[in-house]
C-alpha positions as CSV (number, residue, x, y, z in Angstrom):
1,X,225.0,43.4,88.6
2,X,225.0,43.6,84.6
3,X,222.2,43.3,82.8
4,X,223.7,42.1,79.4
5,X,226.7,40.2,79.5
6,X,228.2,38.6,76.5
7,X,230.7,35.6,76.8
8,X,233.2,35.7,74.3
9,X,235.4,32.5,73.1
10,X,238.9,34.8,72.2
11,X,239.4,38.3,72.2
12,X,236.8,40.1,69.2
13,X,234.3,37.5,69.1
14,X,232.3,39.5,70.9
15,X,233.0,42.4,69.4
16,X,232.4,41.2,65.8
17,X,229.1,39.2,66.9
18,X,227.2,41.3,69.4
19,X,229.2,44.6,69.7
20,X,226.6,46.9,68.0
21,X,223.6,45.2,70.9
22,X,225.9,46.3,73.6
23,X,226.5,49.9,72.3
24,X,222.9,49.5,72.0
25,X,221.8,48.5,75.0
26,X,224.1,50.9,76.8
27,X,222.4,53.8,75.4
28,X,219.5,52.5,76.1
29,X,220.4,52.9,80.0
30,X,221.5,49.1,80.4
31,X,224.7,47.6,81.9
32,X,226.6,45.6,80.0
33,X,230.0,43.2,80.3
34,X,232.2,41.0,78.3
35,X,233.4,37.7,80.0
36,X,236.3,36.0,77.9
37,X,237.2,32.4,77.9
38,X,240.6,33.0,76.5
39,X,242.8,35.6,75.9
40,X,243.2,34.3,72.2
41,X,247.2,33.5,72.3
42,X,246.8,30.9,69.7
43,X,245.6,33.5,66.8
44,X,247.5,33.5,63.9
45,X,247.9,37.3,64.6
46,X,249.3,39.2,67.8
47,X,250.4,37.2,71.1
48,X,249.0,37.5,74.8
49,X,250.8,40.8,75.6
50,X,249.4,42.5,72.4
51,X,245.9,40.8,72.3
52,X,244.8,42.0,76.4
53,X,246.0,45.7,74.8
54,X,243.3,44.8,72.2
55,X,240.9,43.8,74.1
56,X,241.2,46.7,77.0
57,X,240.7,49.4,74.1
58,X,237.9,47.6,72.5
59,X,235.7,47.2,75.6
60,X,237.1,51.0,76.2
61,X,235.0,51.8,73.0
62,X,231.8,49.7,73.8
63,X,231.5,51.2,76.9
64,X,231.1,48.6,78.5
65,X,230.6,48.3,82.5
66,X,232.8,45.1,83.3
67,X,235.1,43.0,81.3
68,X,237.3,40.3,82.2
69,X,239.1,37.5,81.4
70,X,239.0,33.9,82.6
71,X,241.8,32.7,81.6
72,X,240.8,28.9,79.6
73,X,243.9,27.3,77.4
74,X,242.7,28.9,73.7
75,X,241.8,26.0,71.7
76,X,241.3,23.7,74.8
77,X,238.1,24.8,76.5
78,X,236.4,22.0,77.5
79,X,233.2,21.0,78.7
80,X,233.6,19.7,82.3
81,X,231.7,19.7,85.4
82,X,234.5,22.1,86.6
83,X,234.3,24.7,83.8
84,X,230.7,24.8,84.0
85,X,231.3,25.6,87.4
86,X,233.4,28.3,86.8
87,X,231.7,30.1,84.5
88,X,228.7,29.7,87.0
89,X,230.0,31.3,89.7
90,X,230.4,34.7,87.2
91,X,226.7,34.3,86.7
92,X,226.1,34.1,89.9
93,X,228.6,36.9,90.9
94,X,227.2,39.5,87.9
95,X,223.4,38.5,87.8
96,X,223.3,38.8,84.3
97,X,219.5,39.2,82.7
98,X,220.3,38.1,79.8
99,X,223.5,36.7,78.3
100,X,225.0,36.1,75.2
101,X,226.8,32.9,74.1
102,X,228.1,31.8,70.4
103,X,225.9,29.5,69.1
104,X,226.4,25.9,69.7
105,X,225.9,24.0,66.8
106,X,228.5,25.2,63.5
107,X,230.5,22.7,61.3
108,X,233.4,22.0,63.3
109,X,236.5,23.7,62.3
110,X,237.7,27.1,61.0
111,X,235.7,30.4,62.0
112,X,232.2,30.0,63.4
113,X,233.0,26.4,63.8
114,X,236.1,26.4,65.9
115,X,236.2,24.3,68.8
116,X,236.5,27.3,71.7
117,X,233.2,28.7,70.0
118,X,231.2,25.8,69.8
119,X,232.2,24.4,73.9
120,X,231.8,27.8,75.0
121,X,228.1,27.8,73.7
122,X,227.5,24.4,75.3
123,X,229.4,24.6,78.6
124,X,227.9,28.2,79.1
125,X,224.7,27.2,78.2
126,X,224.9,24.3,81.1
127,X,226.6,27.1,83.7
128,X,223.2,29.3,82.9
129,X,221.5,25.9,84.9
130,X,223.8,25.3,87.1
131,X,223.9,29.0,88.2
132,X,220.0,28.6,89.3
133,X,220.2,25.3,91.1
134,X,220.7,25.9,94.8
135,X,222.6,22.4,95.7
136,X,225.6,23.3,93.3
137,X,228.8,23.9,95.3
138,X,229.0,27.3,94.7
139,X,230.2,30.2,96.4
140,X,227.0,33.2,95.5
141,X,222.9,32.6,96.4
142,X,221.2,31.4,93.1
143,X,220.7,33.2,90.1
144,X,218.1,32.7,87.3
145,X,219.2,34.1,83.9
146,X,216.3,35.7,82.1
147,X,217.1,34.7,78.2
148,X,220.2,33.3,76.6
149,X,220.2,34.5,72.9
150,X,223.1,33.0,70.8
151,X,225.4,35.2,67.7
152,X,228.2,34.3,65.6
153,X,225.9,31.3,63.9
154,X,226.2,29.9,60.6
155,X,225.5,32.2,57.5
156,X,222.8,30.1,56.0
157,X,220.9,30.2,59.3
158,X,217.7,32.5,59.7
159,X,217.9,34.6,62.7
160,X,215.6,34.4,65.6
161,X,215.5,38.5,65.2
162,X,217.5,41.4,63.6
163,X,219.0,44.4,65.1
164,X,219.6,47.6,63.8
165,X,222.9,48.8,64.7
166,X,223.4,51.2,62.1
167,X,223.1,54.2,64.9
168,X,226.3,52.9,66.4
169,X,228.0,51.4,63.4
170,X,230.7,53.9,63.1
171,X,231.7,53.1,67.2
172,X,231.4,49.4,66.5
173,X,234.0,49.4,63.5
174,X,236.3,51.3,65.4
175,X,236.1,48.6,68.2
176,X,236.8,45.9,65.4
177,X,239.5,47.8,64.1
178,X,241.1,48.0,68.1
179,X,241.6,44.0,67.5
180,X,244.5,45.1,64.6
181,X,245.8,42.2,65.1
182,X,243.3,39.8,64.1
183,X,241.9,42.3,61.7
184,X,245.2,44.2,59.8
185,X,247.5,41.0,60.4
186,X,249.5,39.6,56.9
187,X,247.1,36.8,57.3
188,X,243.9,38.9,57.2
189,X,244.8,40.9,54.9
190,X,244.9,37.9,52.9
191,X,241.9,36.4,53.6
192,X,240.3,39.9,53.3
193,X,238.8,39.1,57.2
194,X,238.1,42.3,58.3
195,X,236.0,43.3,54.3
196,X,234.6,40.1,55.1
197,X,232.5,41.1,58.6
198,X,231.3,44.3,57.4
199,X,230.0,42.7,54.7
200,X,228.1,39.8,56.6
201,X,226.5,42.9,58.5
202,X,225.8,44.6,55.8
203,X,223.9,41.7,54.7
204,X,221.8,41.2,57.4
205,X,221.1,45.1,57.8
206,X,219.9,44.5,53.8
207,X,217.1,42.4,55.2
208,X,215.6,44.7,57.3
209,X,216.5,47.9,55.1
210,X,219.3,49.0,57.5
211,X,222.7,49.5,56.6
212,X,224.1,47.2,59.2
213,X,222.0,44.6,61.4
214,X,223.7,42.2,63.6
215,X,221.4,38.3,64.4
216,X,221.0,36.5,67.2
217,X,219.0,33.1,67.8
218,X,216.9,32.4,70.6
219,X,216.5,28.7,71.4
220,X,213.1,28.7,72.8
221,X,209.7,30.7,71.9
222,X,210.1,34.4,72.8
223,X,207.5,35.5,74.8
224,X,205.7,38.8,74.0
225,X,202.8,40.5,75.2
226,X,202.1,43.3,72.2
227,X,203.2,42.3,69.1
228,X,203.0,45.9,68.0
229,X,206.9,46.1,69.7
230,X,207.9,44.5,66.6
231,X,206.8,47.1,64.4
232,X,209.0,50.3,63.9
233,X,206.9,53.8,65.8
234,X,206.6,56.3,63.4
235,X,209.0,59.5,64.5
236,X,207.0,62.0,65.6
């Protein structure tokens, strides 16, 4: 069982969008996974071989408890009956409480907005109800997903929430950095990719006077009990 499992487009999506909640949450005595769609052989940067390295050392440094890969065509996951039912069957198999799934609704395109992100948000979003629902043909009992909160959204978005993940920065970068490929290639370089994603974090740690903060969305109301939990405690 994992308590926190992120699904993940490519190789570093995760990382980049929720890899500071899973050092996190892994401190904080929680179980945590990475499930990829694809092992990212259609980046501009680094081929299959190369990118599963990547990946292997990155989820070495955010500790996580289970990662694997499912092994969808990179740029051609699609939103079938039959993928939903794959990716259900993990859910089912790992019991995840909450899960974390790139946010549905970008421009389509480059980045944010590239089409393995924005299926994978839907598709996974549908295997979260089909993994519930006893009369799907599938192999594991029935599993209700507590939350489903959504990263990597568009920059002029407010988040749902903020989270400070300046106490693990320094073991998040160094996970970025494991994805060389993507983030040292000519073309990043170039495109300053890497200076780019410590800035966006930067930004969002600005906002709640942190030095780096990473955003998620939550679809529905949160539900809360003491709102005080939304105030920083004092350290004694």
């Amino acid at each position: 069982m994992i308590d926190l499992l992120a699904i993940s487009p490519h190789p570093d999506d995760a990382e980049i969008g929720c890899g500071g909640l899973l050092l996190l949450s892994k401190k904080q005595g929680h179980s945590t996974g990475i499930l990829y769609m694809t092992r990212g052989e259609m980046g501009t940067g680094g081929d299959e071989a190369i990118r599963d390295k990547e990946t292997r050392k990155a989820a070495e440094i955010l500790e996580v408890d289970y990662m694997e890969t499912i092994g969808f065509k990179d740029c051609q996951v699609t939103d079938s009956f039959e993928n939903r039912l794959k990716v259900a069957e993990y859910i089912r198999k790992l019991k995840p409480k909450i899960i974390l799934l790139p946010y549905w609704d970008a421009v389509p395109g480059r980045g944010i907005g590239h089409t393995d992100h924005l299926v994978t948000g839907v598709m996974a979003s549908h295997a979260v109800n089909f993994a519930r629902l006893r009369k799907m043909p599938l192999s594991e009992e029935p599993h209700q997903v507590s939350q489903i909160l959504y990263y990597l959204f568009p920059r002029e978005m407010k988040p749902t929430f903020l989270v400070d993940i300046t106490e693990v920065a320094d073991q998040w970068i160094k996970a970025l950095q494991s994805h060389h490929s993507q983030m040292f290639g000519s073309h990043a370089l170039k495109t300053g990719f890497y200076d780019m994603i410590l800035a966006w974090f930067k930004q969002l740690g600005y906002m709640i006077g942190a030095e780096y903060a990473q955003g998620f969305i939550a679809a529905e109301p949160l539900k809360i009990q003491d709102p005080f939990v939304l105030i920083d405690t004092p350290k004694a």
